[in-house]
C-alpha positions as CSV (number, residue, x, y, z in Angstrom):
1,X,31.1,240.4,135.7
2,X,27.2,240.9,134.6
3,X,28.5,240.4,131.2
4,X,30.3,237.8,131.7
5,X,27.4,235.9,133.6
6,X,24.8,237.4,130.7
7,X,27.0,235.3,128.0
8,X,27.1,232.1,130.0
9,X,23.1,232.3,130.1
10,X,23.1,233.2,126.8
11,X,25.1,230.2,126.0
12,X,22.9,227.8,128.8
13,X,20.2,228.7,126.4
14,X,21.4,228.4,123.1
15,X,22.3,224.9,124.3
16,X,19.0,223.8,125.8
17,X,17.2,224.5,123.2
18,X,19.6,223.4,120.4
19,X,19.3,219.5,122.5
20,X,15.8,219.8,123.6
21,X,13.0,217.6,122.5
22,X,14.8,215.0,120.7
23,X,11.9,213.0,119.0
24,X,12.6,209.0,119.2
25,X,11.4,208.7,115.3
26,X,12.3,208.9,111.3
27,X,15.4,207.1,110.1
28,X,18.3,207.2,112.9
29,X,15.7,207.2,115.2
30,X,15.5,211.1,115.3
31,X,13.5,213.8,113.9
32,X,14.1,217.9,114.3
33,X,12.7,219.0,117.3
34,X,9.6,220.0,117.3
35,X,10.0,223.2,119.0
36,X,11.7,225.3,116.4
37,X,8.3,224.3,113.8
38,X,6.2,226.5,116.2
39,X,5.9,230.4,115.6
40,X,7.4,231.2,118.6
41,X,10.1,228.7,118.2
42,X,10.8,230.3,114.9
43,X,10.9,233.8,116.2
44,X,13.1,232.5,118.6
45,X,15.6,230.7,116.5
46,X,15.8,233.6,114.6
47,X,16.9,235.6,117.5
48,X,19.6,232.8,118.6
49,X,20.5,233.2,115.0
50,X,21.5,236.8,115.0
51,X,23.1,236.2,118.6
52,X,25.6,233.6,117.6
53,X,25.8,234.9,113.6
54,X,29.6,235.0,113.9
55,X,29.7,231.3,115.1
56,X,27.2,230.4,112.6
57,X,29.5,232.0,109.8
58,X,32.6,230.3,111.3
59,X,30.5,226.9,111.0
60,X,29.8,227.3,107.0
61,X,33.1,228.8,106.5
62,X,34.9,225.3,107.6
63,X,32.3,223.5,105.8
64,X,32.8,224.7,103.0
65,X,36.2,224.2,102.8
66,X,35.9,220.3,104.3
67,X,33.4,220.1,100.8
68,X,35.6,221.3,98.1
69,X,38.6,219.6,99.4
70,X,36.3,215.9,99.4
71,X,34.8,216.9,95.9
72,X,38.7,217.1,94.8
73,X,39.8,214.3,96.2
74,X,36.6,212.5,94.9
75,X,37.7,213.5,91.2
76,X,41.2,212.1,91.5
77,X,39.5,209.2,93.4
78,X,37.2,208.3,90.3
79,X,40.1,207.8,88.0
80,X,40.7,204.6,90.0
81,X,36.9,203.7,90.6
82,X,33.8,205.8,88.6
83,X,31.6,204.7,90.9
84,X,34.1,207.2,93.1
85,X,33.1,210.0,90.8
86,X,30.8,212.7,92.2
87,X,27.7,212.7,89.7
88,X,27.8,208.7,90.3
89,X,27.8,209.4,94.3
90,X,25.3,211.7,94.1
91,X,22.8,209.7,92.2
92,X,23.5,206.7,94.4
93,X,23.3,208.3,97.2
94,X,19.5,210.3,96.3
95,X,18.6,206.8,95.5
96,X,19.2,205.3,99.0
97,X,18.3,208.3,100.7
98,X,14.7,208.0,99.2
99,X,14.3,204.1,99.5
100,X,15.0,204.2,103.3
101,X,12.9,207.0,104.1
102,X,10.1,204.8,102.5
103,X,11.1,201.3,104.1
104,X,10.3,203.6,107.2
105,X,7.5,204.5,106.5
106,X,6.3,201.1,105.9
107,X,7.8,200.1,108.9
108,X,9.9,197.3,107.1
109,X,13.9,197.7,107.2
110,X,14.2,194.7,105.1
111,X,13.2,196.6,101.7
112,X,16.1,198.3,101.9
113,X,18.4,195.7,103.1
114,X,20.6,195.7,99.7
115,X,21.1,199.3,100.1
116,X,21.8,199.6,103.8
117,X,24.3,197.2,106.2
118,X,23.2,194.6,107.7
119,X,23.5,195.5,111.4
120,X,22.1,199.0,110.6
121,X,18.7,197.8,108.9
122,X,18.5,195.1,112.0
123,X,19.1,197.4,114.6
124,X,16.7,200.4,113.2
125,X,14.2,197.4,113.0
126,X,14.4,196.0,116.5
127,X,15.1,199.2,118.8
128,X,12.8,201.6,116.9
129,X,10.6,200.1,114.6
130,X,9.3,197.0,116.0
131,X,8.9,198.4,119.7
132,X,7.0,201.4,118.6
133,X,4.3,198.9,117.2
134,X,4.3,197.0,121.3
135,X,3.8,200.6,122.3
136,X,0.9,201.0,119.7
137,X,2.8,203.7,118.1
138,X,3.1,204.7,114.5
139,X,5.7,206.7,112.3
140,X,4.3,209.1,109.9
141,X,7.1,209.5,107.5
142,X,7.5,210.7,104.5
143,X,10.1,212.5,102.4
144,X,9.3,215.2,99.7
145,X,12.6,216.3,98.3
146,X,16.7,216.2,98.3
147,X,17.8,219.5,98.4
148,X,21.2,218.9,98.3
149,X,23.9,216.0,99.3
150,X,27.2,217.4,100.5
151,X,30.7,215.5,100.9
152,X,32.0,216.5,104.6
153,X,34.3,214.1,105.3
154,X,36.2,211.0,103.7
155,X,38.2,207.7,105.2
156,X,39.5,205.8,101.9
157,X,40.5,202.2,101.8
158,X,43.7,201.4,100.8
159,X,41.8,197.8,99.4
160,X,41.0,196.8,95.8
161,X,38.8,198.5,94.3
162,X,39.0,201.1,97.1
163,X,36.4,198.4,99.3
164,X,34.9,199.6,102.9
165,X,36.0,203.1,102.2
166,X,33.2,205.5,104.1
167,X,31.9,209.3,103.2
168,X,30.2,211.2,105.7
169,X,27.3,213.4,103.9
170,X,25.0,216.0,105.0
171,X,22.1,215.9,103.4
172,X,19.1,218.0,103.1
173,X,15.4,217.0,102.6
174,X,11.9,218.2,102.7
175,X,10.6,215.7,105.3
176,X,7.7,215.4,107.5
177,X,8.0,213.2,110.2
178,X,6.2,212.4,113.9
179,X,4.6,209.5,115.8
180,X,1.2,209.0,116.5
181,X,-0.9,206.3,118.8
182,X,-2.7,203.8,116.2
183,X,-6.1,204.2,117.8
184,X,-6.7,207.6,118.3
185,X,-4.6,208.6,115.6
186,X,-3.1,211.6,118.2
187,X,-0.1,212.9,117.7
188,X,2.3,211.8,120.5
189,X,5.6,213.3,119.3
190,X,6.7,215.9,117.0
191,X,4.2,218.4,114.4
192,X,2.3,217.6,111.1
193,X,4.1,219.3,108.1
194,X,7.2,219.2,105.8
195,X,10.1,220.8,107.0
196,X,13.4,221.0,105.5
197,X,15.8,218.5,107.8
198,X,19.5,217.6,107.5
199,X,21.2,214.7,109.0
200,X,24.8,213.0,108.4
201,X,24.3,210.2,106.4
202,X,27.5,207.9,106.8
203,X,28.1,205.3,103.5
204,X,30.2,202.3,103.1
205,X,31.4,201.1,99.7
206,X,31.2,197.4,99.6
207,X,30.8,194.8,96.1
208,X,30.0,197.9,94.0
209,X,27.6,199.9,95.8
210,X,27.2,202.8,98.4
211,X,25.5,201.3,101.9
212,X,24.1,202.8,104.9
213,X,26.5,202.5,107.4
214,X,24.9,205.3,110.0
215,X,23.1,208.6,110.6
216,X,23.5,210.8,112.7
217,X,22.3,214.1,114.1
218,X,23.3,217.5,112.3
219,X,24.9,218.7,115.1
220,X,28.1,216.7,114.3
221,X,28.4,218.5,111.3
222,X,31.5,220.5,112.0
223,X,33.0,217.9,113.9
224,X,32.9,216.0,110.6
225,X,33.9,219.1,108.2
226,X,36.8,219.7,110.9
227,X,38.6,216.2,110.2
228,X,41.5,215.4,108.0
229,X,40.0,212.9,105.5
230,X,42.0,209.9,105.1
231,X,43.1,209.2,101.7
232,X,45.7,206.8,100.9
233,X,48.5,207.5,98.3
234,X,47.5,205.8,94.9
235,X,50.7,206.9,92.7
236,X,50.7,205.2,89.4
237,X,47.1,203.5,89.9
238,X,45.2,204.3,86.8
239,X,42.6,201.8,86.7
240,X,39.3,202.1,86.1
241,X,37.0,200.2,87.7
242,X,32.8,200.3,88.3
């Protein structure tokens, strides 16, 4: 019974802290939490990280299948559309990963508004952008590095051309990001310092090029990596397109 009451506080814990602290800022509206940049928050996410090491392997295990399978399905993809191809995603993808992260950090959305949708750019402007300037508040972000872009999950459109089709990437960057009050220049939410970060980044093909369509939080990784991509039957369709 104590064991059995042991894991469940184990597991009370590992969740607390995996949700806890979720900074309103950065792209999405979200940052890491600032409690794992500390040293004890370190030495403490490296103990939950021996604790749960079997679910942790079980997590990149499924990943890593969900990536090879999109990758191959991406090459038989590009035969009907290059801009399908993987060195073409990745490039495009880099591209609006970077020029987003810098619209924010001008704290102007509509830079980037051929490179994300419509809504998206809006809505990241009204709910975080423009009411963190009534609350005299200011987003330090900037974004060092890609470290890597990874394919977890695919919904193909059966259209011409394969239009609105949507990839679900996890990507990895050296970021620093946190909010500070424009007077005192105080730090209000979240730590100075790059950090490697990763989010799902959600694109939309449309006319010819990858959009925004959403981010969200790592944690949905797996439920991403766990889902059966959607890819319509193309027998016969040889055309290049892009």
């Amino acid at each position: 019974m104590k064991k059995h009451q042991l894991t469940i506080f184990i597991t009370i814990v590992f969740i607390l802290f995996l949700f806890i602290d979720p900074v309103y800022a950065g792209p999405g509206g979200t940052v890491a939490k600032a409690l794992f940049k500390t040293w004890w928050g370190k030495a403490l996410l490296g103990v939950l990280t021996i604790i749960f090491l079997p679910l942790i392997f079980y997590i990149q295990v499924i990943q890593f299948i969900a990536i090879r399978k999109a990758k191959k399905q991406l090459a038989k993809l590009s035969i009907i559309n290059k801009d399908f191809s993987w060195l073409n995603i990745e490039k495009n993808v880099s591209n609006v990963f970077s020029r987003v992260y810098l619209a924010w950090g001008n704290e102007n959305m509509e830079e980037v508004s051929s490179y994300v949708n419509h809504w998206y750019w809006q809505n990241q402007q009204l709910v975080h952008l423009n009411r963190w300037k009534k609350e005299n508040l200011l987003n330090i972000c900037k974004l060092q590095s890609v470290s890597s872009i990874k394919p977890l999950y695919l919904e193909i459109s059966n259209q011409d051309n394969l239009e609105g089709s949507k990839i679900a990437f996890s990507i990895t960057g050296n970021i620093e990001d946190y909010l500070i009050d424009r007077d005192s220049r105080k730090v209000i939410q979240g730590k100075k310092g790059f950090n490697d970060e990763t989010k799902i980044w959600i694109m939309e093909y449309s006319e010819g090029s990858w959009l925004l369509d959403d981010i969200r939080n790592d944690e949905f990784s797996l439920s991403f990596a766990k889902m059966e991509n959607v890819v319509p039957s193309f027998e016969g369709k040889q055309t290049i397109t892009g």
